[in-house]
LOZAKE-603681 format. One record per residue: residue in three letters; x, y, z of N, C-alpha, C, O in turn; residue number from 0. Coordinates in steps of 0.1 Angstrom, whole numbers. Example, Ala and Ser with C-alpha at 12.3 -4.5 7.8 and 13.67 -1.06 7.14 Angstrom:
2
 code  n_xx  n_yy  n_zz ca_xx ca_yy ca_zz  c_xx  c_yy  c_zz  o_xx  o_yy  o_zz pos
  ALA   132   -57    78   123   -45    78   132   -33    78   142   -33    85   0
  SER   128   -22    71   137   -11    71   129     0    79   134    11    80   1
***
This chain:
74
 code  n_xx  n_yy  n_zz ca_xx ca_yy ca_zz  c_xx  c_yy  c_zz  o_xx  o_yy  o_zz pos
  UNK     8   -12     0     0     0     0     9    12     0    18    12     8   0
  UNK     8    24    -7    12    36   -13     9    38    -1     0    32     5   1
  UNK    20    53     5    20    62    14    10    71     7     8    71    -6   2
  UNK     5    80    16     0    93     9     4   104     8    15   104    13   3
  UNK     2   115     4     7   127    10    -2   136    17   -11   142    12   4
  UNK     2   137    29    -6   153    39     4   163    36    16   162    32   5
  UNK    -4   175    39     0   188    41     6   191    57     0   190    68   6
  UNK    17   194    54    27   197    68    27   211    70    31   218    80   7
  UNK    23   215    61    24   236    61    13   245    49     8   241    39   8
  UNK    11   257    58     8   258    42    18   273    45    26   275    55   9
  UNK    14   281    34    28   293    32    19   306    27    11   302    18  10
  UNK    17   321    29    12   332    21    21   333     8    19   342     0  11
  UNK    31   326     6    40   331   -13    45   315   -10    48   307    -1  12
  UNK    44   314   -23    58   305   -30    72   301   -26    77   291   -30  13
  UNK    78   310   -17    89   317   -18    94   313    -6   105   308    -6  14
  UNK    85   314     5    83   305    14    87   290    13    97   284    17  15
  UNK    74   286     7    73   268     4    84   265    -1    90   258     7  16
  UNK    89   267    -8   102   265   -15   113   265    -8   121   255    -9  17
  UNK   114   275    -1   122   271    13   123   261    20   132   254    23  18
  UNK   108   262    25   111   248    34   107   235    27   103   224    32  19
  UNK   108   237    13   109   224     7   123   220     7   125   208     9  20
  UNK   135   229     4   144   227     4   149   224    23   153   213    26  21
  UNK   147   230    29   153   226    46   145   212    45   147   205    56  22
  UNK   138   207    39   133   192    45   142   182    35   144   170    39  23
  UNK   146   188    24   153   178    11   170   177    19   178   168    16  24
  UNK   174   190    33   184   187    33   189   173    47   200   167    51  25
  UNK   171   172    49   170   162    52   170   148    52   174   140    60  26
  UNK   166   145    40   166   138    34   149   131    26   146   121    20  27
  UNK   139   145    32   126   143    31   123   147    19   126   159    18  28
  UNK   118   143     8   113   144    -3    97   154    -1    89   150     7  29
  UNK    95   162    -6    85   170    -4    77   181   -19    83   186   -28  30
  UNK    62   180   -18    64   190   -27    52   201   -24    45   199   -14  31
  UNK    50   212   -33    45   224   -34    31   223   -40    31   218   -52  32
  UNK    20   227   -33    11   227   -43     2   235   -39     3   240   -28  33
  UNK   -12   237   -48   -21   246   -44   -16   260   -56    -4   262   -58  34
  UNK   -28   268   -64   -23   273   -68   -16   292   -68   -26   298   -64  35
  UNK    -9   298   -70     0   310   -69   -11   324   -70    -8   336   -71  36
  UNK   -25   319   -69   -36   331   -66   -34   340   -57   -36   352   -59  37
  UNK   -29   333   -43   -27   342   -33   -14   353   -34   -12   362   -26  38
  UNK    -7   351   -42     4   360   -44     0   370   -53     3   381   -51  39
  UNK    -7   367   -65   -16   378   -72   -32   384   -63   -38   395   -65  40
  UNK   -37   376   -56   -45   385   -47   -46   382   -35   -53   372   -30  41
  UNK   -39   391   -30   -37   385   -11   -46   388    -4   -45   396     5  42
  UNK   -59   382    -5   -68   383     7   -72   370    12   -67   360     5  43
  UNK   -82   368    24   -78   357    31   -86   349    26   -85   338    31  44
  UNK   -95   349    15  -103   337    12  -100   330    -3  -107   323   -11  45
  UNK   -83   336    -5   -73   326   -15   -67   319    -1   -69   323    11  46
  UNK   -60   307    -5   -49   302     0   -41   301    -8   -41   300   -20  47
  UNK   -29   299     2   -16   301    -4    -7   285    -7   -12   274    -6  48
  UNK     3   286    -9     4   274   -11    10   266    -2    16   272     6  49
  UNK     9   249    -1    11   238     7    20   234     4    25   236    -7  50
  UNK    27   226    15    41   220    14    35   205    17    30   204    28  51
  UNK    36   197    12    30   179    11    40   172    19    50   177    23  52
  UNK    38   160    20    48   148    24    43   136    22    31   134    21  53
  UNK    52   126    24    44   111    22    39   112    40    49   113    48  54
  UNK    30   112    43    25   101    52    33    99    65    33   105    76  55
  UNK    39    89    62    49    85    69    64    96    73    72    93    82  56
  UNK    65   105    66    73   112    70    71   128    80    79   137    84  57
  UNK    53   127    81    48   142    78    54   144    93    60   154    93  58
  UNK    54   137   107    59   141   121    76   144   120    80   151   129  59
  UNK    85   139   109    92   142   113    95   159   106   101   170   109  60
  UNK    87   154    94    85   171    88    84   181    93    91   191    92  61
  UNK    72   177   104    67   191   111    78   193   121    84   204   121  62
  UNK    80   183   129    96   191   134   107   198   134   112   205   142  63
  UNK   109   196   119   121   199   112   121   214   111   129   222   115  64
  UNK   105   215   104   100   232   100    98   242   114   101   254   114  65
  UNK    93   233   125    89   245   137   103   246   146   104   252   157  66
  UNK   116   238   140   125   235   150   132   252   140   137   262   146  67
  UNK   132   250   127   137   260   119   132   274   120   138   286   120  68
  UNK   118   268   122   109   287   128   113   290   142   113   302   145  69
  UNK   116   281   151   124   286   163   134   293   165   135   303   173  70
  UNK   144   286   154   158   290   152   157   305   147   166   312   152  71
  UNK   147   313   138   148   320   130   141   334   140   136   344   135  72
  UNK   142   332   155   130   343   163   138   340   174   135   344   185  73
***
């Protein structure tokens, strides 16, 4: 049986996600971006912005990774 992918994040830009797609690849977590780039052409709150995915099985250590990094960063 196939893992799935959950959403571990979601992000207001691209620019963002991207980021922490790359801090989780230097992991070794494979990750991707999705949801589409509306909220960057109209930022109000009933766009969303874009998600950062994972298999399943990796999404607890994901979320770690990201709030240990948003710690680091404040």
């Amino acid at each position: 049986m196939a893992d799935k992918l959950v959403i571990v994040a979601q992000f207001t830009n691209y620019i963002e996600a991207e980021m922490a797609k790359q801090q989780l690849a230097d992991y070794g977590i494979e990750a991707v971006v999705t949801g589409d780039n509306a909220a960057n052409i109209y930022p109000i709150p009933a766009v969303e912005g874009p998600e950062l995915q994972v298999l399943e099985k990796n999404a607890q250590q994901a979320r770690e990774i990201l709030e240990s990094h948003k710690e680091q960063e404040h």
